[in-house]
N, CA, C and O atoms as CSV, one atom per row, in Angstrom:
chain,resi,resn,atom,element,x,y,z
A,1,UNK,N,N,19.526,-6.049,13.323
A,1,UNK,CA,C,18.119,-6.347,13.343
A,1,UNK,C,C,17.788,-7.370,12.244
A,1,UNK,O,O,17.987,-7.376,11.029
A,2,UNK,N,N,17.363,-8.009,12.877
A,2,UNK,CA,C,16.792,-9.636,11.932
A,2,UNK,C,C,16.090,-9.020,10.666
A,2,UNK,O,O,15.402,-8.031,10.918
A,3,UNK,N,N,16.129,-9.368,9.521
A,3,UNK,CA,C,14.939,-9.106,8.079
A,3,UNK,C,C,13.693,-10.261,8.463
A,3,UNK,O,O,13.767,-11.289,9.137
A,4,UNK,N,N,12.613,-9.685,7.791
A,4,UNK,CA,C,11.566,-10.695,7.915
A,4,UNK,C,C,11.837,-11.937,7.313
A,4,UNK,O,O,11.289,-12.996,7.620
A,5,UNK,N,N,12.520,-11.813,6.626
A,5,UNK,CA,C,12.956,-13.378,5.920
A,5,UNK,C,C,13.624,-14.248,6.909
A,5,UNK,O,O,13.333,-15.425,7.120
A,6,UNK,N,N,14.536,-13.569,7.489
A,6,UNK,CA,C,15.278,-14.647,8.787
A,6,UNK,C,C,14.642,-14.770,10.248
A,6,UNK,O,O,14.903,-15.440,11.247
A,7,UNK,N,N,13.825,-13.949,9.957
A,7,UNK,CA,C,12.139,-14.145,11.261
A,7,UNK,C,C,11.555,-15.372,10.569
A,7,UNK,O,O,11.981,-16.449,10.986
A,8,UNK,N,N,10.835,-15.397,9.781
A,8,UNK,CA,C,10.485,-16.731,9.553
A,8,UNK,C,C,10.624,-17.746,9.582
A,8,UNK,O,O,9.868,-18.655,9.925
A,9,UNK,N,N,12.393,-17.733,8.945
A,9,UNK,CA,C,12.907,-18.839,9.167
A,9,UNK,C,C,12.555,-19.732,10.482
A,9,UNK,O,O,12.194,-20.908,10.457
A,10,UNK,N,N,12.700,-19.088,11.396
A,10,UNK,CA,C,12.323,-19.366,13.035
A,10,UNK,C,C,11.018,-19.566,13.499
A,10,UNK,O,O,10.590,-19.898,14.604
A,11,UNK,N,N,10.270,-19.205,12.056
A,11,UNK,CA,C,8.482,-19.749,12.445
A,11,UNK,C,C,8.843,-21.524,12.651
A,11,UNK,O,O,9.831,-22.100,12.195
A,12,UNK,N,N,7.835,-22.081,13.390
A,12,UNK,CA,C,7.369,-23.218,13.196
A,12,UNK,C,C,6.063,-23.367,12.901
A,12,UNK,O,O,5.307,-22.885,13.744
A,13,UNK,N,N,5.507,-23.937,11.873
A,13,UNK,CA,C,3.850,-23.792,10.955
A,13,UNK,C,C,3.337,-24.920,11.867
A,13,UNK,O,O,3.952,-25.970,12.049
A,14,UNK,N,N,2.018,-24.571,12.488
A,14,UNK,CA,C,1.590,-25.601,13.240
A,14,UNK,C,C,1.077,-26.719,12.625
A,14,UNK,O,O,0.593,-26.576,11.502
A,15,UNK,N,N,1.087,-27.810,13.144
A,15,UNK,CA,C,0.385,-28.980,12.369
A,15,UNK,C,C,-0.928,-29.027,12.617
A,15,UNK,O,O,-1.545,-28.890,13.673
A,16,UNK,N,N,-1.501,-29.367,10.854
A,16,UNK,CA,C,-3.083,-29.100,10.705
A,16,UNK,C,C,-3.724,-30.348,10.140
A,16,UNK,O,O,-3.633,-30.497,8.921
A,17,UNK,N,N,-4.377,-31.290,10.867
A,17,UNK,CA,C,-4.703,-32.474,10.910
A,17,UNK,C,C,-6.227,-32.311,10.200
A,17,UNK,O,O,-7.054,-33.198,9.991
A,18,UNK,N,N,-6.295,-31.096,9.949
A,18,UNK,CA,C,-8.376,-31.172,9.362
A,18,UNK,C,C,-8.810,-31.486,10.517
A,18,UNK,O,O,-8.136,-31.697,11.525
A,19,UNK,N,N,-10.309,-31.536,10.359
A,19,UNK,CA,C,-11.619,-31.695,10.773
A,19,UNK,C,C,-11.448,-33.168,10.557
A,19,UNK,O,O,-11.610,-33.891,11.540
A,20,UNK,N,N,-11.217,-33.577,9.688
A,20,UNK,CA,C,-10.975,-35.563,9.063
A,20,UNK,C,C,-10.222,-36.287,10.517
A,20,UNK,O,O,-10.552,-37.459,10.700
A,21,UNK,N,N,-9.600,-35.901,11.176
A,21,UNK,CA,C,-8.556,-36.084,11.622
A,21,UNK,C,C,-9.460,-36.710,13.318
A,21,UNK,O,O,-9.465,-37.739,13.994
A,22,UNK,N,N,-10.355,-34.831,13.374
A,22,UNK,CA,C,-11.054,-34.909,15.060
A,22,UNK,C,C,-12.127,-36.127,14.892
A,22,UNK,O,O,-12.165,-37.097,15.648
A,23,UNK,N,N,-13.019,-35.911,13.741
A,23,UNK,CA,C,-13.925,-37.368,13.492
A,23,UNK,C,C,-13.841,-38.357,13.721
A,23,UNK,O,O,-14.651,-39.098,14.278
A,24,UNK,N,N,-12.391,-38.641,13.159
A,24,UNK,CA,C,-12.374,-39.816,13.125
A,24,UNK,C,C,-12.180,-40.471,14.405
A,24,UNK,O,O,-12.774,-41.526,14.628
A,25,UNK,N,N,-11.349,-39.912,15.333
A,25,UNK,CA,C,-11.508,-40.330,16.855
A,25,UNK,C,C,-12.115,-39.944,17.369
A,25,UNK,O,O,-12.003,-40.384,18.514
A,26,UNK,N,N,-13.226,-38.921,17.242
A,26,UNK,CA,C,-14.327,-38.378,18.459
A,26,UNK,C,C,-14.982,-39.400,18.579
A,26,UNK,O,O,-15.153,-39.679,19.766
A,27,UNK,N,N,-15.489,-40.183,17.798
A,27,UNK,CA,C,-16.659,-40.750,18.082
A,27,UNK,C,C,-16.936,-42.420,19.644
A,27,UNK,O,O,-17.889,-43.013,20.150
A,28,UNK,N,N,-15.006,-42.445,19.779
A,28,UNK,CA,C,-14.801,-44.116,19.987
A,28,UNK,C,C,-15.275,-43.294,21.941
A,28,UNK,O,O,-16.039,-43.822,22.749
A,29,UNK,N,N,-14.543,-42.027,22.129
A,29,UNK,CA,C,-15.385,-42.000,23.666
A,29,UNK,C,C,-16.487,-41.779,24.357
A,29,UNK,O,O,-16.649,-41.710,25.575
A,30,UNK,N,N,-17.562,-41.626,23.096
A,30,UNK,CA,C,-18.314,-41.018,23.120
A,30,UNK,C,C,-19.202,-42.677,23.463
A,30,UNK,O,O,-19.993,-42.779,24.401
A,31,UNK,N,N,-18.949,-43.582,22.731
A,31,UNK,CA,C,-19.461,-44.943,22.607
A,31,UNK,C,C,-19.026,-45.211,23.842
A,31,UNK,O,O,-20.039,-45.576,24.439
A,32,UNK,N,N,-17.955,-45.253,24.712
A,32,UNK,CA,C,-17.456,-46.189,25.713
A,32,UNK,C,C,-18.645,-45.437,26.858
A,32,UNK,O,O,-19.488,-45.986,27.567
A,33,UNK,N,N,-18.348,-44.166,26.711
A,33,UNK,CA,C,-19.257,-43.488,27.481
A,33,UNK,C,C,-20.365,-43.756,27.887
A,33,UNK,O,O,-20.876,-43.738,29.007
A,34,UNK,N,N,-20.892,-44.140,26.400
A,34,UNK,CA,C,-22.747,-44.301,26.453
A,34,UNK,C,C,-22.718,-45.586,27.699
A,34,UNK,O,O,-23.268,-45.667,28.798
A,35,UNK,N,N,-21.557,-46.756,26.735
A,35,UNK,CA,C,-21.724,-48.265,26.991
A,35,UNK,C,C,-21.621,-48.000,28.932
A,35,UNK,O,O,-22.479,-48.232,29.784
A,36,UNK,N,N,-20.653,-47.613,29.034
A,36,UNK,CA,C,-20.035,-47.219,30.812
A,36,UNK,C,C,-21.631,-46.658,31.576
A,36,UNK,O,O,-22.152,-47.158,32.573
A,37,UNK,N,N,-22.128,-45.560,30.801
A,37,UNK,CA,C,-23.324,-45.334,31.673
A,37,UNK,C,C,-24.156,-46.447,31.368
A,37,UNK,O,O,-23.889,-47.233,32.277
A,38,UNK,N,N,-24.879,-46.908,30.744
A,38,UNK,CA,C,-25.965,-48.259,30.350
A,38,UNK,C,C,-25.588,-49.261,31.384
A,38,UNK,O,O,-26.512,-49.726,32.051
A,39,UNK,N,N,-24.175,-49.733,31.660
A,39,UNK,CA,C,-23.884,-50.383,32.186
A,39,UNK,C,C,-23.996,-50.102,33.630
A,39,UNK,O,O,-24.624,-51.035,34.132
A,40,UNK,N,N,-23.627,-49.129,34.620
A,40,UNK,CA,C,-23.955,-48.555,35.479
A,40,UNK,C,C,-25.466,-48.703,35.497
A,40,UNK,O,O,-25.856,-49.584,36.263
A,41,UNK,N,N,-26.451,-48.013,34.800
A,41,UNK,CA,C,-27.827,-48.156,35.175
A,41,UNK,C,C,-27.982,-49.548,35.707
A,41,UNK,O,O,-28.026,-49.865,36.896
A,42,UNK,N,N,-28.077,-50.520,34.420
A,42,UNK,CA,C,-28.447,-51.839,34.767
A,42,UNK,C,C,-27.860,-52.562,35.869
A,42,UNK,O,O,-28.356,-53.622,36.252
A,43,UNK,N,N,-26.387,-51.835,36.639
A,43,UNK,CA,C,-26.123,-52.631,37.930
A,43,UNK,C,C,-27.046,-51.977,39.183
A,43,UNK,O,O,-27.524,-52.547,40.164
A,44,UNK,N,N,-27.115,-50.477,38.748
A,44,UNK,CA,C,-27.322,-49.854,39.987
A,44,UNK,C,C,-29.573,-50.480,39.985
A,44,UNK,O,O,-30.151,-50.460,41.071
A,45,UNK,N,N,-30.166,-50.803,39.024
A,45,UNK,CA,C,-31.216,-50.901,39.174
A,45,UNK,C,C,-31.525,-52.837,39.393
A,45,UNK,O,O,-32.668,-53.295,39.428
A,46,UNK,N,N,-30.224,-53.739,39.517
A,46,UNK,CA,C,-29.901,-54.815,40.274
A,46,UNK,C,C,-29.246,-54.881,40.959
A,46,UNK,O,O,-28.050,-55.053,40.722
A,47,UNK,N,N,-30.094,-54.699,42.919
A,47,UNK,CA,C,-29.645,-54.619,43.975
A,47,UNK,C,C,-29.918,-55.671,44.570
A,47,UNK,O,O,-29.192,-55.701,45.564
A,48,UNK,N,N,-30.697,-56.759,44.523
A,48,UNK,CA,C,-31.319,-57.814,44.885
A,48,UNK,C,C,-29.911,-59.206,44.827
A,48,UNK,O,O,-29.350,-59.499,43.771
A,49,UNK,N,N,-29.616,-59.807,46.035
A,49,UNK,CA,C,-29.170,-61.109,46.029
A,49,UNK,C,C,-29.624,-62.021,44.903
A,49,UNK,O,O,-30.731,-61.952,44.369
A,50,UNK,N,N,-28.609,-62.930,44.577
A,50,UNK,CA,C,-28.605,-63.711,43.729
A,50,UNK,C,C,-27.989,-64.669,44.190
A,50,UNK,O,O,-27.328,-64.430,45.201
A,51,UNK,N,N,-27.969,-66.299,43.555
A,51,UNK,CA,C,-27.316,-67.105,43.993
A,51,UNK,C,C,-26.364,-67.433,42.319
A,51,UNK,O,O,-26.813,-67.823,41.241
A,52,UNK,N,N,-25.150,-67.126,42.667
A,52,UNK,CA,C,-24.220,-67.160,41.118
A,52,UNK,C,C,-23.753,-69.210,41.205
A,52,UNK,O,O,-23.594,-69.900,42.212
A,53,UNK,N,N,-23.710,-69.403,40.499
A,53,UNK,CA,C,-22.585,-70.681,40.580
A,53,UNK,C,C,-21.627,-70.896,39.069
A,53,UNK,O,O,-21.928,-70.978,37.878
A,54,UNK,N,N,-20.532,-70.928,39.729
A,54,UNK,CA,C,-19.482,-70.727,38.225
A,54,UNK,C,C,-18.532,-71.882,38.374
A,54,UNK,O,O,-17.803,-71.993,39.360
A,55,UNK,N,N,-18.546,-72.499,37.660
A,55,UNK,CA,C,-17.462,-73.740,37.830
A,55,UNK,C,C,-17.791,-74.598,39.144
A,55,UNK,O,O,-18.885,-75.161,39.178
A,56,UNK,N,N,-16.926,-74.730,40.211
A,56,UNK,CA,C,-17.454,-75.384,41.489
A,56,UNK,C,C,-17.376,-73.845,42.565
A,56,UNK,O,O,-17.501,-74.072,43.769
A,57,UNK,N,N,-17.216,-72.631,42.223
A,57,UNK,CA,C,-18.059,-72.198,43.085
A,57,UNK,C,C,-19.337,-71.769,43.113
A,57,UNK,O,O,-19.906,-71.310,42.123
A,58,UNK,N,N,-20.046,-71.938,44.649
A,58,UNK,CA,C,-21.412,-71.525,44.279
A,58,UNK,C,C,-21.334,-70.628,45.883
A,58,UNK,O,O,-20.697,-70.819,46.919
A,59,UNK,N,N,-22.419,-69.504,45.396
A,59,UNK,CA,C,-22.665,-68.263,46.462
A,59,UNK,C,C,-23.570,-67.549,46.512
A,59,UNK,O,O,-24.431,-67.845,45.684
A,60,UNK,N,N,-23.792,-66.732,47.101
A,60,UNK,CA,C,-24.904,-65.597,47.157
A,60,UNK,C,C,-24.086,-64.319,47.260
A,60,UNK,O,O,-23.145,-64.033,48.000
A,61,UNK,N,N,-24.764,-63.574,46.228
A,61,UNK,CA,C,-23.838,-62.343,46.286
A,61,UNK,C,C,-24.919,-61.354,45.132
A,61,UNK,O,O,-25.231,-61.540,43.956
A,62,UNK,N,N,-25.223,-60.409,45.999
A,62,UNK,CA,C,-25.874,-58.572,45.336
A,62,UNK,C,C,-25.811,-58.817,43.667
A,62,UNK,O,O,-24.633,-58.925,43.327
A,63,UNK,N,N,-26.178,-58.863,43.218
A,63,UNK,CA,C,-26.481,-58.870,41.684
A,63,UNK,C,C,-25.741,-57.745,40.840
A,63,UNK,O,O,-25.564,-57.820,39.624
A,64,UNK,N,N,-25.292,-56.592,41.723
A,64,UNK,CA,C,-24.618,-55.342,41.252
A,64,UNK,C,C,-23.252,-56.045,41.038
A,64,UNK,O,O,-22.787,-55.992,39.900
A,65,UNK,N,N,-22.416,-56.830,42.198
A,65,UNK,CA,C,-21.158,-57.691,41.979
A,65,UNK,C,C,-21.378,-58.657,40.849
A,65,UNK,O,O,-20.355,-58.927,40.220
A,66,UNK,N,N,-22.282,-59.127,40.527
A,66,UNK,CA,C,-22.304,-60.241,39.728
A,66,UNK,C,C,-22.036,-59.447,38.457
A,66,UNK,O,O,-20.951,-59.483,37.877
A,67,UNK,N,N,-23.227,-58.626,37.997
A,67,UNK,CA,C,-23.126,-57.665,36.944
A,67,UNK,C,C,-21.726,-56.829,36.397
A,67,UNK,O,O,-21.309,-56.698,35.246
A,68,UNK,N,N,-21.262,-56.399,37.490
A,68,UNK,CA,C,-19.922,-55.639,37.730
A,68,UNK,C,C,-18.732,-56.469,36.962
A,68,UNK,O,O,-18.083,-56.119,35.976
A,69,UNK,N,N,-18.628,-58.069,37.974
A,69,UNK,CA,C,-17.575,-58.811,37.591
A,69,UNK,C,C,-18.249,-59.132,35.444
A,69,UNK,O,O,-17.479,-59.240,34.489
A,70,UNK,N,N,-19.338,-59.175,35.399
A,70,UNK,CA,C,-19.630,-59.619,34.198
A,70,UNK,C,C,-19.290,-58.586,32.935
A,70,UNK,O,O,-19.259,-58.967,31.765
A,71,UNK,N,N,-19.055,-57.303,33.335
A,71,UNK,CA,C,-19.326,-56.515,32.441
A,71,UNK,C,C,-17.333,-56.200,32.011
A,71,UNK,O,O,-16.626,-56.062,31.013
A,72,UNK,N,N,-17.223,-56.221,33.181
A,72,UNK,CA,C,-15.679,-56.147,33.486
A,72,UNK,C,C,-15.204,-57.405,32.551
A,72,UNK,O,O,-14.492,-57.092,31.597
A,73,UNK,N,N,-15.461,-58.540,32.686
A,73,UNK,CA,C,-14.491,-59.552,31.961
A,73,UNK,C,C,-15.319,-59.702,30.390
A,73,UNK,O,O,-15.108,-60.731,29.747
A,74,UNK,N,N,-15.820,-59.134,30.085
A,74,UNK,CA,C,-16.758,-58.538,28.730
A,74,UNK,C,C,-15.845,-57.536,28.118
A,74,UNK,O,O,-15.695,-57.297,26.920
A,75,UNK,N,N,-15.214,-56.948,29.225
A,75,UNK,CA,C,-14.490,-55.589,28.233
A,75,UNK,C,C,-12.792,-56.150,28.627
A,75,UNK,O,O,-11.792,-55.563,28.214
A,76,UNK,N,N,-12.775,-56.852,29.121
A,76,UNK,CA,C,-11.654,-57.588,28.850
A,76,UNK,C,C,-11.144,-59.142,28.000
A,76,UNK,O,O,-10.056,-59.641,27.714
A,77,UNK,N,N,-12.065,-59.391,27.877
A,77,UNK,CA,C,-12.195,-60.490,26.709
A,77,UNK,C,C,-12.197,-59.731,25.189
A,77,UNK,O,O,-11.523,-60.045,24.208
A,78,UNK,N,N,-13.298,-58.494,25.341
A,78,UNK,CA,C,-13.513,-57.811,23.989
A,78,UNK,C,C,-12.156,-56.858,23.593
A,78,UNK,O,O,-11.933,-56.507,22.434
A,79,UNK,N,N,-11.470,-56.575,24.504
A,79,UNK,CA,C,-10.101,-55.954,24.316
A,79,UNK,C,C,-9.056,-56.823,24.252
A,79,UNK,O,O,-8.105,-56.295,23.676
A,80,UNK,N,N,-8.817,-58.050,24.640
A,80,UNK,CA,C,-8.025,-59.062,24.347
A,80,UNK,C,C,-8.092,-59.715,23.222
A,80,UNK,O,O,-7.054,-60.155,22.729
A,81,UNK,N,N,-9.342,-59.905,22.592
A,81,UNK,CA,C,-10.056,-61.066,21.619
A,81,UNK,C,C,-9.081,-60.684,20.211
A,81,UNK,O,O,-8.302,-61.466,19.665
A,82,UNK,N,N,-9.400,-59.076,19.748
A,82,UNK,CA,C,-7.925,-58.922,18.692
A,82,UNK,C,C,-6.864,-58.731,18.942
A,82,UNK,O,O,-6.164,-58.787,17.931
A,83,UNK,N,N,-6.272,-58.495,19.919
A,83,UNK,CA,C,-4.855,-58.975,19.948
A,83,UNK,C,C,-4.471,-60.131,19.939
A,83,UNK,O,O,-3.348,-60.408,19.518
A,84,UNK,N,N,-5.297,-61.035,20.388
A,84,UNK,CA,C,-5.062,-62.512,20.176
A,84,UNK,C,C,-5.079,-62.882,18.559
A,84,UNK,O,O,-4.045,-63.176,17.958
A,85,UNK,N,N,-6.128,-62.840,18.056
A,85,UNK,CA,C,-6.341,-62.611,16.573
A,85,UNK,C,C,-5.204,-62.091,16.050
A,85,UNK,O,O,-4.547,-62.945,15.455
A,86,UNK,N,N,-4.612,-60.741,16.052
A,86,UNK,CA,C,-3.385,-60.374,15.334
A,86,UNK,C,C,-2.532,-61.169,15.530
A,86,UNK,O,O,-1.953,-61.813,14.655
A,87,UNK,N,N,-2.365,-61.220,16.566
A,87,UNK,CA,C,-0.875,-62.283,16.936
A,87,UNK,C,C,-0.666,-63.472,16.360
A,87,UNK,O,O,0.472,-63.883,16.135
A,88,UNK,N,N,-2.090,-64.352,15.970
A,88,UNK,CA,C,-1.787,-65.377,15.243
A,88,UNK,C,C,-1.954,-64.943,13.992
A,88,UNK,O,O,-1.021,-65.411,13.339
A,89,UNK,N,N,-2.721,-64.229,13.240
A,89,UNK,CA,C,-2.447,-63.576,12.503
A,89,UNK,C,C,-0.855,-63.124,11.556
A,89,UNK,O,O,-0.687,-63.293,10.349
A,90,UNK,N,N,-0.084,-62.665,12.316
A,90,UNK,CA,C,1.048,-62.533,12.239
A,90,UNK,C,C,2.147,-63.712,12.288
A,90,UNK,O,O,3.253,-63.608,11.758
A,91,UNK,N,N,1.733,-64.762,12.942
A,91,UNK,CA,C,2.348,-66.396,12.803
A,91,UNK,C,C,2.067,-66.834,11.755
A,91,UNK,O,O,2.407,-67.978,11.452
């Protein structure tokens, strides 16, 4: 029969990151969240045709697509913009 001393041995102590730890990342989904719904409102309350023209194309197209494609290459420019930055950064 094992002693409590060689029971322990066999504990593993869980890892304890604090309260410091949940803060500090709770807050970033909580923001995408808000931004994701705001963004949704303002497409879903522009339903109305529009005429877009971007470079040499020009069209008519629901204002929700226009909004959509806009918000989309917004959060892909804004997620690209520092990695670009680091990278030269790092050159």
């Amino acid at each position: 029969m094992p002693t409590e001393q060689a029971e322990c041995a066999y504990r593993v102590a869980p890892v304890n990151e604090g309260p410091q730890a949940e803060r500090r990342n709770s807050w970033r989904p909580w923001v995408l969240g808000i931004a994701v719904l705001l963004l949704l409102i303002v497409i879903l309350q522009n339903a109305q045709e529009v005429r877009v023209d971007f470079l040499f194309v020009n069209t008519t197209t629901p204002l929700i697509f226009a909004l959509a494609i806009a918000g989309l290459l917004g959060a892909v420019i804004g997620w690209l913009a520092p990695h670009v930055r680091r990278g030269r950064a790092e050159r």
